[in-house]
DSSP file (Angstrom, degrees, kcal/mol; ACC not computed):
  #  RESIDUE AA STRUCTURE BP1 BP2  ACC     N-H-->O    O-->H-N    N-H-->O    O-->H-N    TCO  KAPPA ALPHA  PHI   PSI    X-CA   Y-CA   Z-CA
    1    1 A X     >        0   0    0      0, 0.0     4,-1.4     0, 0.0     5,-0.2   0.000 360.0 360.0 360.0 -39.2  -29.4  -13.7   47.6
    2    2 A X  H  >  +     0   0    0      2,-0.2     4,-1.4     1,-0.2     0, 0.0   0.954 360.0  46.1 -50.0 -59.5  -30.9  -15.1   44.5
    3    3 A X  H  > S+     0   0    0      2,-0.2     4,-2.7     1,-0.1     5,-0.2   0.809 107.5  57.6 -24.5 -49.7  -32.1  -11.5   43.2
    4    4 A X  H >> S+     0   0    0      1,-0.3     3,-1.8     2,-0.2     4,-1.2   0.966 108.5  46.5 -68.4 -52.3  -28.6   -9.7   44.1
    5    5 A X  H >X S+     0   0    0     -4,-1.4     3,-1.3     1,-0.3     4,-1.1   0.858 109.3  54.2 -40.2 -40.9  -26.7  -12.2   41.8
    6    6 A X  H 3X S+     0   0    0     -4,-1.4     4,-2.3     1,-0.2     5,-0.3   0.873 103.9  56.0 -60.3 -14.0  -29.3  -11.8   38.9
    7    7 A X  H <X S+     0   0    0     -4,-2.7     4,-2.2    -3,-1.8    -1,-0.2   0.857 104.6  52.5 -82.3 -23.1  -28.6   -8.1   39.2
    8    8 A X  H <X S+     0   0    0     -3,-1.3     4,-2.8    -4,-1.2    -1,-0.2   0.749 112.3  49.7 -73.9 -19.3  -24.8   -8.8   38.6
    9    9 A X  H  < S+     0   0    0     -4,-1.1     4,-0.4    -5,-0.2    -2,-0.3   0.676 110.3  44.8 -89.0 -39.4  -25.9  -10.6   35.8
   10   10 A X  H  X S+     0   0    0     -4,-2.3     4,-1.2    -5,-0.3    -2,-0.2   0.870 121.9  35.1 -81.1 -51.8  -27.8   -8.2   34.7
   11   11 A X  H  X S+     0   0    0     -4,-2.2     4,-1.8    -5,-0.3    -2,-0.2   0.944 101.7  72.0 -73.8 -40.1  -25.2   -5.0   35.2
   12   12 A X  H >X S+     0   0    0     -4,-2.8     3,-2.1     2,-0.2     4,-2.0   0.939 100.1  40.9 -43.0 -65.3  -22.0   -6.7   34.5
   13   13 A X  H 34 S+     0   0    0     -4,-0.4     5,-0.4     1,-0.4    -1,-0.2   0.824 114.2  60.6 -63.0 -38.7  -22.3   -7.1   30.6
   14   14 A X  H >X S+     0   0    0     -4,-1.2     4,-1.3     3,-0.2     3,-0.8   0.874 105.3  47.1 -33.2 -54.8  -23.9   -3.4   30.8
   15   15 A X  H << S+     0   0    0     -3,-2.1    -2,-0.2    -4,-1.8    -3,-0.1   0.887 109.6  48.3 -60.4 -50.2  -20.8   -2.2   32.2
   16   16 A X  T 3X S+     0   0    0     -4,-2.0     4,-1.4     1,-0.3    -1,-0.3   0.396 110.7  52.6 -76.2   0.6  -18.5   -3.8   29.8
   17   17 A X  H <> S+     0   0    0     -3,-0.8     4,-1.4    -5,-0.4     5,-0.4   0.685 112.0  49.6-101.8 -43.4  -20.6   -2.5   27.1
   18   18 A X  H  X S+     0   0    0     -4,-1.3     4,-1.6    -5,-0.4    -2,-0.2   0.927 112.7  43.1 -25.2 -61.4  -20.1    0.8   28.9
   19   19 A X  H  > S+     0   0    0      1,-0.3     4,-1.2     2,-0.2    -1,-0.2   0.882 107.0  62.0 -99.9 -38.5  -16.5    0.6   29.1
   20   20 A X  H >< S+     0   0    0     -4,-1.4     3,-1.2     1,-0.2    -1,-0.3   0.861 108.2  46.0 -31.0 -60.6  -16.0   -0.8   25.3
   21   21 A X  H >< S+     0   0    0     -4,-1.4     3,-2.4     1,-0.3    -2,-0.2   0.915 101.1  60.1 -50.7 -62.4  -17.5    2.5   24.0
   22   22 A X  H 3< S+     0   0    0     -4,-1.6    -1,-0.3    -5,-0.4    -2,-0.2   0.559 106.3  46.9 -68.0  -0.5  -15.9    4.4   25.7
   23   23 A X  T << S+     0   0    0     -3,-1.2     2,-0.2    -4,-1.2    -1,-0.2   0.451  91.3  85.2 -83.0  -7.5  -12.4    3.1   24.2
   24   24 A X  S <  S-     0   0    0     -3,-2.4     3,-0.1     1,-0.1     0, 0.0  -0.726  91.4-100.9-106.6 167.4  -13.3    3.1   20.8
   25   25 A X        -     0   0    0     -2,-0.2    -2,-0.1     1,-0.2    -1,-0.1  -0.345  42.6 -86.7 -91.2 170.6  -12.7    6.7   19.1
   26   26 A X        -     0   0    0      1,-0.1    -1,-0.2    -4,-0.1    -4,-0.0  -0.107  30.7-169.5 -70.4 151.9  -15.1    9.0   18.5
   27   27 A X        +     0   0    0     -3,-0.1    -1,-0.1     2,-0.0    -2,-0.1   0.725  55.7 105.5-108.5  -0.8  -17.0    8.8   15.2
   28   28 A X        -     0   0    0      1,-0.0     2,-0.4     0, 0.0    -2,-0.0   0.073  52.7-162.8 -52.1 161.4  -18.8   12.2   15.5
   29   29 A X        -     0   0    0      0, 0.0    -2,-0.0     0, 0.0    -1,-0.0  -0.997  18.2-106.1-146.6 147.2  -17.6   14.8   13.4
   30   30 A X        -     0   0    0     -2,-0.4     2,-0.3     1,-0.0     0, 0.0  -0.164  39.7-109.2 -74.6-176.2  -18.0   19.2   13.4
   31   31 A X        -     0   0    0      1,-0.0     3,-0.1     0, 0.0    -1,-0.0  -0.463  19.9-126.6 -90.1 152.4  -20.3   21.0   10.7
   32   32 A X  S >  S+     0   0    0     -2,-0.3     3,-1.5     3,-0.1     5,-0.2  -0.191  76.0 117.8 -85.4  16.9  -18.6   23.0    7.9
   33   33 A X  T 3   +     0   0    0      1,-0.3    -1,-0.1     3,-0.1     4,-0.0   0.554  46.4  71.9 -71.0   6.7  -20.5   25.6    8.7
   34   34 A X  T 3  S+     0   0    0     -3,-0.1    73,-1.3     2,-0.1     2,-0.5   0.269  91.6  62.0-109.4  -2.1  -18.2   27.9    9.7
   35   35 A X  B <  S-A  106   0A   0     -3,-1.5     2,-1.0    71,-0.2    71,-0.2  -0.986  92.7-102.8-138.7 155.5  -16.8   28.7    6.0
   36   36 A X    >   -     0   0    0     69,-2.2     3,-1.5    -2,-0.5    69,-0.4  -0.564  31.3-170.4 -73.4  95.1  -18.6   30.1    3.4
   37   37 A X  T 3  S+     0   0    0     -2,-1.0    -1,-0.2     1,-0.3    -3,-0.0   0.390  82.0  69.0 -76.5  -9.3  -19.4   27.0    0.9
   38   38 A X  T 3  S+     0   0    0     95,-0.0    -1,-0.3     2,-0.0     2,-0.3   0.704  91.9  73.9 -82.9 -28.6  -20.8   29.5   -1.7
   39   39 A X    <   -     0   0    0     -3,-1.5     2,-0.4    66,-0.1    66,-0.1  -0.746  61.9-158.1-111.1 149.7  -17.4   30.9   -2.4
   40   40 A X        -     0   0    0     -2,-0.3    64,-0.2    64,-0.2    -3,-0.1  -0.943   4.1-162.9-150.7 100.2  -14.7   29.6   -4.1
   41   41 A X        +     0   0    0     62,-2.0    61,-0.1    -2,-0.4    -1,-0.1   0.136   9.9 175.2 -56.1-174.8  -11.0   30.8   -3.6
   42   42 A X        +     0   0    0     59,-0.2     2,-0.4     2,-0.1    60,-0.2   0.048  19.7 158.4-163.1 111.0   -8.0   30.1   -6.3
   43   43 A X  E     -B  101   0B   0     58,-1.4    58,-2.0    -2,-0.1    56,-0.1  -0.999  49.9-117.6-133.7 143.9   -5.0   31.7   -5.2
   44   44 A X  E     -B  100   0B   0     -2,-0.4    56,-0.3    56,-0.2     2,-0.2  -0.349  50.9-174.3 -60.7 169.1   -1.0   31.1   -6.1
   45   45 A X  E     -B   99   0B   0     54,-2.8    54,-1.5    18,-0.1     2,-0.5  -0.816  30.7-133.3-157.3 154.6    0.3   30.2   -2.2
   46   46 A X  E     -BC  98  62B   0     16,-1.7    16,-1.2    -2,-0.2     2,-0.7  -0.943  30.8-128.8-110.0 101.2    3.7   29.5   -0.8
   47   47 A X  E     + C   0  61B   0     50,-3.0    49,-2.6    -2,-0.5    14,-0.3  -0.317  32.3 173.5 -71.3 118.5    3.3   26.3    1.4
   48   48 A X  E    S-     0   0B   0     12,-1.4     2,-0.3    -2,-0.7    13,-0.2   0.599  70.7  -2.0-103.9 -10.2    4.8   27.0    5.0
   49   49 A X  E     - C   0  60B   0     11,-1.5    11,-1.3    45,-0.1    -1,-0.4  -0.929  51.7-168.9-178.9 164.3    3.7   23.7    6.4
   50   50 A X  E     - C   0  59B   0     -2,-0.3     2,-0.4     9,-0.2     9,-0.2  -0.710  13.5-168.6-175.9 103.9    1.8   20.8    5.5
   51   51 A X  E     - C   0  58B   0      7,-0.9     7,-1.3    -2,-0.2     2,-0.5  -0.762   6.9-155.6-104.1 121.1    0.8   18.4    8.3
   52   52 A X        +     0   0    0     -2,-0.4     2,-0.2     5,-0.2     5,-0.2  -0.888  44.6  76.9-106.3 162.0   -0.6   14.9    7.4
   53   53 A X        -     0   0    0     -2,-0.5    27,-0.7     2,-0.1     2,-0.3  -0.935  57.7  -2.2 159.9-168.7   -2.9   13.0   10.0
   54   54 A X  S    S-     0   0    0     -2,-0.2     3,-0.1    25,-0.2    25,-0.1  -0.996 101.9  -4.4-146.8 146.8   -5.8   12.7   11.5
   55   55 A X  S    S+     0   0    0     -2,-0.3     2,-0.2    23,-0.1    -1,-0.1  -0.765 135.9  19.0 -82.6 -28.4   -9.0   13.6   12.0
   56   56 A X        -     0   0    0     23,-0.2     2,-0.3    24,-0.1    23,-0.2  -0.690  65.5-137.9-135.7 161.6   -7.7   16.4    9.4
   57   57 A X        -     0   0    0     21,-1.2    20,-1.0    -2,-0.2    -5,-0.2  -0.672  37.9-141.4 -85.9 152.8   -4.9   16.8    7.1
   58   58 A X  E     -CD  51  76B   0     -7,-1.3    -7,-0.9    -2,-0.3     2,-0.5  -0.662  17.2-168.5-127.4  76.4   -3.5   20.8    7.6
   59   59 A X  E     +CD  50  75B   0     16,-1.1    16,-2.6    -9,-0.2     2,-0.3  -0.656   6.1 178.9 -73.9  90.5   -2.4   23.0    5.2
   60   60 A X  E     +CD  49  74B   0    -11,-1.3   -11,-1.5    -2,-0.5   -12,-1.4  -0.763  24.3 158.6-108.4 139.9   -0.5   26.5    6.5
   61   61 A X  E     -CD  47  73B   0     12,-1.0    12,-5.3   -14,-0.3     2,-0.5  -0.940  40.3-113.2-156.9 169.3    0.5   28.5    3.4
   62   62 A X  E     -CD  46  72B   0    -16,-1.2   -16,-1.7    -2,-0.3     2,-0.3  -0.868  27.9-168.1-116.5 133.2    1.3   32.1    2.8
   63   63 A X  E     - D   0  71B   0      8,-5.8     8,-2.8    -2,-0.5     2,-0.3  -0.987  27.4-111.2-137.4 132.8   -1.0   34.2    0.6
   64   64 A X  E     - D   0  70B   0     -2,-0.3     6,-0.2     6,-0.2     4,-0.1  -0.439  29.9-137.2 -93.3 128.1   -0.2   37.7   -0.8
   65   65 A X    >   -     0   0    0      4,-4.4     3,-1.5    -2,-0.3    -1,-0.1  -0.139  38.8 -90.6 -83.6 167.5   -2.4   40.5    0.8
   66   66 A X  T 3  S+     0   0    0      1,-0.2    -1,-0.1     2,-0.1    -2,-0.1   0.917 132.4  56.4 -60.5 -24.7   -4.0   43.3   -1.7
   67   67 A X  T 3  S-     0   0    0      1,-0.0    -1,-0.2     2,-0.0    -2,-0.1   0.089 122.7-105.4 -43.4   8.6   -0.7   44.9   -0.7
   68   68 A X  S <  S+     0   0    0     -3,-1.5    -2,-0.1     1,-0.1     2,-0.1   0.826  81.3 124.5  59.3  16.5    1.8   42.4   -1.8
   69   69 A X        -     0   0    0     -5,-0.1    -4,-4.4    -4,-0.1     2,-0.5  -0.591  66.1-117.9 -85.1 170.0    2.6   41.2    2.0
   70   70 A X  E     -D   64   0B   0     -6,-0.2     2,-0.3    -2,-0.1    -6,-0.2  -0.899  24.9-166.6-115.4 152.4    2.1   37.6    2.7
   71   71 A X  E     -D   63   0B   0     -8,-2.8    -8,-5.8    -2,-0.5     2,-0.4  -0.881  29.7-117.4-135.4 132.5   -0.7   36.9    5.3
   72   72 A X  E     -D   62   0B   0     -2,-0.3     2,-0.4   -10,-0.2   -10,-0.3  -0.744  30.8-159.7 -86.3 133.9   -0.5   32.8    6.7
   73   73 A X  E     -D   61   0B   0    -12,-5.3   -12,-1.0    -2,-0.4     2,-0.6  -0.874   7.1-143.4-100.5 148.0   -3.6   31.2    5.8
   74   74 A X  E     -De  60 112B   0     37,-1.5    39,-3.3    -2,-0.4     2,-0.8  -0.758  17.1-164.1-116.5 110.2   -4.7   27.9    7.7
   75   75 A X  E     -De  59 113B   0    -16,-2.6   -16,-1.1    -2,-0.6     2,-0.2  -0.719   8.8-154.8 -78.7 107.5   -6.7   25.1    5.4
   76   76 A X  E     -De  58 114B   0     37,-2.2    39,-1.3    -2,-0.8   -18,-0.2  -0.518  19.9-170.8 -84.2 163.5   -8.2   23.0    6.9
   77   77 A X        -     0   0    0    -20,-1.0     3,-0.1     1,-0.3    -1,-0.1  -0.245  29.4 -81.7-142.3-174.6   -8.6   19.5    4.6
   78   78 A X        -     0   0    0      1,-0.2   -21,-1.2    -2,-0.1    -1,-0.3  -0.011  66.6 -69.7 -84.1-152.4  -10.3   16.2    4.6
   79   79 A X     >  -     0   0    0    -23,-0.2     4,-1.5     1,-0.1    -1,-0.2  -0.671  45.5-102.7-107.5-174.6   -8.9   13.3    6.6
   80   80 A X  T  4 S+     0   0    0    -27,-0.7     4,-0.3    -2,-0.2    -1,-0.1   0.773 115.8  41.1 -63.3 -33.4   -5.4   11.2    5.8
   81   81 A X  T  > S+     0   0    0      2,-0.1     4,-0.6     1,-0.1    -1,-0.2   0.816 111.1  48.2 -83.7 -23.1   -7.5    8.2    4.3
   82   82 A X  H  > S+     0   0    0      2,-0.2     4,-0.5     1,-0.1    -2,-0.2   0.507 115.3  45.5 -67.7 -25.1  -10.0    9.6    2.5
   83   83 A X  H  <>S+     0   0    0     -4,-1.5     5,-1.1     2,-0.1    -3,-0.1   0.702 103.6  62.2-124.9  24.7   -7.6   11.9    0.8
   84   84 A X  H >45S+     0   0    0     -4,-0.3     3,-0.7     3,-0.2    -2,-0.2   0.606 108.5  50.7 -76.0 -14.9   -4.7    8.8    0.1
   85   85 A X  H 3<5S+     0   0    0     -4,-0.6    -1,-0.2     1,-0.2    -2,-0.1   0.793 103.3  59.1 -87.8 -28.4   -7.8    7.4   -2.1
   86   86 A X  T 3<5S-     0   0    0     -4,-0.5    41,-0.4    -5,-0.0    -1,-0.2   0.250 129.2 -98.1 -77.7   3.6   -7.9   10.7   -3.5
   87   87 A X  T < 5S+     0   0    0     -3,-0.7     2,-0.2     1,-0.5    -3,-0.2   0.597  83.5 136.7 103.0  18.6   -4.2   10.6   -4.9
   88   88 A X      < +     0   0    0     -5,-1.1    -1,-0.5    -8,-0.1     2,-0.2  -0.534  28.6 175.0 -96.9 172.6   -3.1   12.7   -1.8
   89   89 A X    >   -     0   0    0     -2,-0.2     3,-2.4     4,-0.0     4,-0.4  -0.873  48.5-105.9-138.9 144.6    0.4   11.6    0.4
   90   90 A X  T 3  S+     0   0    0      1,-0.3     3,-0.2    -2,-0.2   -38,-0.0   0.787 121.9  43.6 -25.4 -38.5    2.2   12.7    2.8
   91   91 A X  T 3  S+     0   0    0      1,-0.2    -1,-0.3     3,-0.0     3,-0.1  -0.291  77.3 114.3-118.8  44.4    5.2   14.1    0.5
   92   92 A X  S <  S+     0   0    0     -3,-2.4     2,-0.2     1,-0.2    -1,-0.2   0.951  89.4   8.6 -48.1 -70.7    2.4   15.5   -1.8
   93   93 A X        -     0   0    0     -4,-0.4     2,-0.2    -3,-0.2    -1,-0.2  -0.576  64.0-166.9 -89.9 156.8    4.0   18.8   -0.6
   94   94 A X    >   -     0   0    0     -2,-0.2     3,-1.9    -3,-0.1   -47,-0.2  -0.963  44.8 -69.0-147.0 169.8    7.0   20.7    1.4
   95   95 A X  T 3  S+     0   0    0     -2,-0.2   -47,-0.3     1,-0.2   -48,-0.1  -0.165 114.2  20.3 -60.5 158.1    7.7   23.6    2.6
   96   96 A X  T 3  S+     0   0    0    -49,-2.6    -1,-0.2     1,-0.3   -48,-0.1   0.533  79.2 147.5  61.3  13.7    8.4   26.5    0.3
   97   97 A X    <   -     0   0    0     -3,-1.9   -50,-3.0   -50,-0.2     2,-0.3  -0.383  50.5-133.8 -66.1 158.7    6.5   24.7   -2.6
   98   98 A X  E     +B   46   0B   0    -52,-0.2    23,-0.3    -3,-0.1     2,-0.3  -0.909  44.0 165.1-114.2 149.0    4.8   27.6   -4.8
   99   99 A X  E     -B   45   0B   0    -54,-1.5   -54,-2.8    -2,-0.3     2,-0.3  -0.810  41.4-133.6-175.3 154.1    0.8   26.0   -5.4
  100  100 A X  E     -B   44   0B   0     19,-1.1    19,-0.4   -56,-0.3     2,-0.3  -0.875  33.0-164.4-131.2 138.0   -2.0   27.3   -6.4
  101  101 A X  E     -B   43   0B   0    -58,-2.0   -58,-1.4    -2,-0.3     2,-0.4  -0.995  12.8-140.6-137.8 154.9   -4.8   26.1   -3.9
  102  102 A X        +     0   0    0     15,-2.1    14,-2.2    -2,-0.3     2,-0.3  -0.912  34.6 152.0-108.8 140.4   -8.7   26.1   -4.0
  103  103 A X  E     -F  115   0B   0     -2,-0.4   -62,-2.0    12,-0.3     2,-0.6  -0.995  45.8-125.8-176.2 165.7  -10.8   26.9   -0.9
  104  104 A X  E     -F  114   0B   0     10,-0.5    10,-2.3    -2,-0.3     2,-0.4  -0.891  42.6-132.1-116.7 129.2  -13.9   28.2    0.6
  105  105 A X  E     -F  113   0B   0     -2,-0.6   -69,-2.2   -69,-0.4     8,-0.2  -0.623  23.4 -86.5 -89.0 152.4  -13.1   30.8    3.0
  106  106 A X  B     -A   35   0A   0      6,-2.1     3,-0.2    -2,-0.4   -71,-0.2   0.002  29.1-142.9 -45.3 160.4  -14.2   31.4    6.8
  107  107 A X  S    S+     0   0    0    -73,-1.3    -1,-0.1     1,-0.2   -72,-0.1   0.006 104.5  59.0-113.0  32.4  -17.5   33.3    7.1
  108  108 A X  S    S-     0   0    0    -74,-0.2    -1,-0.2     2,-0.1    -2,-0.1   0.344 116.8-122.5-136.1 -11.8  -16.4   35.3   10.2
  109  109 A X        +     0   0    0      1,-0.5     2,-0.2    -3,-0.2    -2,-0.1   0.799  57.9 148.6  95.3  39.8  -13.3   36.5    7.5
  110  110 A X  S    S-     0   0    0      2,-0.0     2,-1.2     1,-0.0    -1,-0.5  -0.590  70.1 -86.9 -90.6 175.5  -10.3   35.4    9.4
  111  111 A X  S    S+     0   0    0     -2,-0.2   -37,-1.5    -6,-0.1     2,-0.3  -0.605  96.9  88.9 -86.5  88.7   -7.3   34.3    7.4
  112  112 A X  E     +e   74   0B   0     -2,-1.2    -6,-2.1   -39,-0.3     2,-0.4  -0.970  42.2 160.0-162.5-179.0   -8.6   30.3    7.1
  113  113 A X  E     -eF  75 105B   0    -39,-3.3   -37,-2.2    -2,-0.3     2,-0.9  -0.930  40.0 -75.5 171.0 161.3  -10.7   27.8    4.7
  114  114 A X  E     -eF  76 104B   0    -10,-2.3   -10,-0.5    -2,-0.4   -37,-0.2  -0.750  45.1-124.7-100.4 102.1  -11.6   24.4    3.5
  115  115 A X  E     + F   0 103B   0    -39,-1.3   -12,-0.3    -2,-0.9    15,-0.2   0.183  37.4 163.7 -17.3 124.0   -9.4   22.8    1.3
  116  116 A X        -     0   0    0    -14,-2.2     2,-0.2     1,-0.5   -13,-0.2   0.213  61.5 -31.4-120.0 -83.8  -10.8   21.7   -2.0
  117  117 A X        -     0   0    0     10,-0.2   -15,-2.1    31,-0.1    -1,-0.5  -0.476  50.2-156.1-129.0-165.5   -8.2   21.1   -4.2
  118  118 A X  E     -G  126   0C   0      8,-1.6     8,-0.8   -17,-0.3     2,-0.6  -0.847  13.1-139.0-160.5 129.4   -4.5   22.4   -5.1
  119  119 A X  E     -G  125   0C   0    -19,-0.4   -19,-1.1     6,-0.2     6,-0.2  -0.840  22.1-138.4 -85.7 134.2   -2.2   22.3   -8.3
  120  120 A X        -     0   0    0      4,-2.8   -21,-0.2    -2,-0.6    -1,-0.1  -0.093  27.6-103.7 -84.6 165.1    1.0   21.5   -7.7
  121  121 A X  S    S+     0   0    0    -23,-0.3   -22,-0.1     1,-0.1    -1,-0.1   0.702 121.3  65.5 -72.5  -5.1    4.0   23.7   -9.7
  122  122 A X  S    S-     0   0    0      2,-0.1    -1,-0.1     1,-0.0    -3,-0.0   0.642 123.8-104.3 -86.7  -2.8    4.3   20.3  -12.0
  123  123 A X  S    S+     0   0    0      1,-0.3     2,-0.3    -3,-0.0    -2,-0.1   0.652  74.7 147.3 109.3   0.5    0.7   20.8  -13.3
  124  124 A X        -     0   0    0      1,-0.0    -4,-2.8     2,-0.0     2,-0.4  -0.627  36.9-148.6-103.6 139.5   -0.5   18.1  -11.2
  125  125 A X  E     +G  119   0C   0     -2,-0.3     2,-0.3    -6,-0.2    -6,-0.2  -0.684  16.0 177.1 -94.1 140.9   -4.3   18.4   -9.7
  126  126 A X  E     -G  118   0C   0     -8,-0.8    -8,-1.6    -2,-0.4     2,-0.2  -0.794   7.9-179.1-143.8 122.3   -5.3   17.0   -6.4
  127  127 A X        -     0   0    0    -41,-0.4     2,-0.2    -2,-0.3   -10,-0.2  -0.560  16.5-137.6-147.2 151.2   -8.9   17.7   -5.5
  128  128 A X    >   -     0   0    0     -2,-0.2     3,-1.2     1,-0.1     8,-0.2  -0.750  33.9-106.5-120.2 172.3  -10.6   16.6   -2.1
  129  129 A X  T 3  S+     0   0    0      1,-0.3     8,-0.2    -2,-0.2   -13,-0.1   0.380 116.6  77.2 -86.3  11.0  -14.1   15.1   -1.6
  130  130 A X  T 3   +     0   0    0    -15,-0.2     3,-0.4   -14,-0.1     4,-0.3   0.319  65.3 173.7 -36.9 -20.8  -14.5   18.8   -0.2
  131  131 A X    <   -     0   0    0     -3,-1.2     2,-0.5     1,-0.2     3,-0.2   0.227  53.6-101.7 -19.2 173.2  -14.7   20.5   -3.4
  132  132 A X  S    S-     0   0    0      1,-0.2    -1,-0.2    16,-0.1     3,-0.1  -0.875 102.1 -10.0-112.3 105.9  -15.5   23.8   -2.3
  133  133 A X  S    S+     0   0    0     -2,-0.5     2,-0.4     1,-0.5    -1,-0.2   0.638 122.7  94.4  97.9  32.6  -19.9   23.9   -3.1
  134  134 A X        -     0   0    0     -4,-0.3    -1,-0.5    -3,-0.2     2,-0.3  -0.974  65.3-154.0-135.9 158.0  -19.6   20.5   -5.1
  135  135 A X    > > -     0   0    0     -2,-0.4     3,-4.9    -3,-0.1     5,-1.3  -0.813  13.9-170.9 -91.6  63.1  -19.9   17.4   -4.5
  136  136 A X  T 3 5S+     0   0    0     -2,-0.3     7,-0.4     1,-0.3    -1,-0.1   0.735  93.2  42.9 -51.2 -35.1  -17.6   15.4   -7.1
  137  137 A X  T 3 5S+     0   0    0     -8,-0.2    -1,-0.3    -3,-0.1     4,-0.2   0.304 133.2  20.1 -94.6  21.3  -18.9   12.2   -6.3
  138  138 A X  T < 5S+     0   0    0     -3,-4.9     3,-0.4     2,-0.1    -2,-0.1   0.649 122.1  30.2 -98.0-108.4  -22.3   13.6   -6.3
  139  139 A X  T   5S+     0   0    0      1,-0.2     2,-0.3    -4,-0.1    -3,-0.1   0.765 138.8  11.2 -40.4 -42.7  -23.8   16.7   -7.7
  140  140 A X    > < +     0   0    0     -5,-1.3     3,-1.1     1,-0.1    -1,-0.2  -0.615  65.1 172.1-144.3  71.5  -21.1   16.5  -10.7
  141  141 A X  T 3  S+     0   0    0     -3,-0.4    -1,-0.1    -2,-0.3    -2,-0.1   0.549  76.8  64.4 -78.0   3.7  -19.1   13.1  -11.0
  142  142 A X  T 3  S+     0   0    0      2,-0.0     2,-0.7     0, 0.0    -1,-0.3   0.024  79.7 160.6-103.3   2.4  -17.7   14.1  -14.2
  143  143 A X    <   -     0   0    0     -3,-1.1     5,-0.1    -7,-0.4    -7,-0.0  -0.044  27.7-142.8  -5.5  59.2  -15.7   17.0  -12.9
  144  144 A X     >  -     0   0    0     -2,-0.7     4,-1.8     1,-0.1     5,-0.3   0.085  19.2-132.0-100.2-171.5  -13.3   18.4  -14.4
  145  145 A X  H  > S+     0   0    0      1,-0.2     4,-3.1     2,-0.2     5,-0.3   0.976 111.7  59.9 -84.5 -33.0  -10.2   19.8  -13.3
  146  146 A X  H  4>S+     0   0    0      2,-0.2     5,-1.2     1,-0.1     6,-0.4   0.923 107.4  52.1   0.7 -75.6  -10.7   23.0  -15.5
  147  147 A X  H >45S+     0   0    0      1,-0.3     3,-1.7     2,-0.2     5,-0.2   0.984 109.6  51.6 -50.7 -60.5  -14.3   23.5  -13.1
  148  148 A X  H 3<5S+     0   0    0     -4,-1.8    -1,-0.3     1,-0.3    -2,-0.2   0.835 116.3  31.7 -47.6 -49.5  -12.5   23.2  -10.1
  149  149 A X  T 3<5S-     0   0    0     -4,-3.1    -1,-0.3    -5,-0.3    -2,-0.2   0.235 111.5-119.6 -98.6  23.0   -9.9   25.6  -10.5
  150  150 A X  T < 5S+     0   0    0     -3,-1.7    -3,-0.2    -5,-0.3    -2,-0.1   0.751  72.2 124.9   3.6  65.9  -12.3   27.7  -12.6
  151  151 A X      <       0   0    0     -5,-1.2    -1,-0.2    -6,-0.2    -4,-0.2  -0.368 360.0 360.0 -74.1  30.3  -10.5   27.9  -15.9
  152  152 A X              0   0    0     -6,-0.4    -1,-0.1    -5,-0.2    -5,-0.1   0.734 360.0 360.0 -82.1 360.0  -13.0   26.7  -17.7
């Protein structure tokens, strides 16, 4: 009798350590491996949606094909805090704003990519800890918005 109690003693607090974990969200995260970090997009875009949250912010915009159609692209972004510290909001955008956006495109060539940054039509820059093959707060903390949008 003595044993089986130590063994509750022993499993209970296990359990609960168990059950804890498995209520708090995940903190894992995917790879970026799936677009091509060597390349570096800038194209005008016509914004068709523009979703804030999380894990990702989501960026659907229309981009003009070598034809002049528009083909929806989907950007994917950093997350909703990480890029309100970056000067981002929710009413950064709406739909049918005209933008210029920076991005690394998929390496499998569908129409999608990783946000780096975007100029607004007022002139205004807004850049993600994404850059697309930089690291601003890294590689290049002096950055400027010029590089980004590669006007230099």
């Amino acid at each position: 009798m003595r044993f089986q109690h130590l063994g509750f003693v022993a499993i209970f607090p296990a359990s609960l350590s168990f059950l804890a974990a498995l209520s708090m969200p995940a903190a894992a995260h995917h790879s970026h491996a799936m677009y091509d970090r060597t390349v570096r997009m800038v194209v005008e875009a016509k914004v068709k949606e523009y979703i804030w949250g999380n894990p990702h912010v989501w960026l659907y915009v229309e981009i003009s094909n070598e034809s002049g159609q528009p083909v929806e692209w989907i950007l994917e972004a950093a997350d909703a805090g990480g890029m309100s510290r970056d000067g981002w909001s929710a009413q950064s955008m709406k739909s049918d704003d005209v933008i210029t956006v920076t991005f690394s495109p998929l390496k499998d060539g569908t129409d999608g990519g990783l946000l780096g940054a975007v100029e607004l039509a007022d002139g205004t820059y807004l850049t993600t800890r994404t850059i697309v093959g930089i690291d601003p707060l890294g590689d290049n903390p002096d950055l400027s918005d010029a590089q980004i949008f590669g006007i230099e």
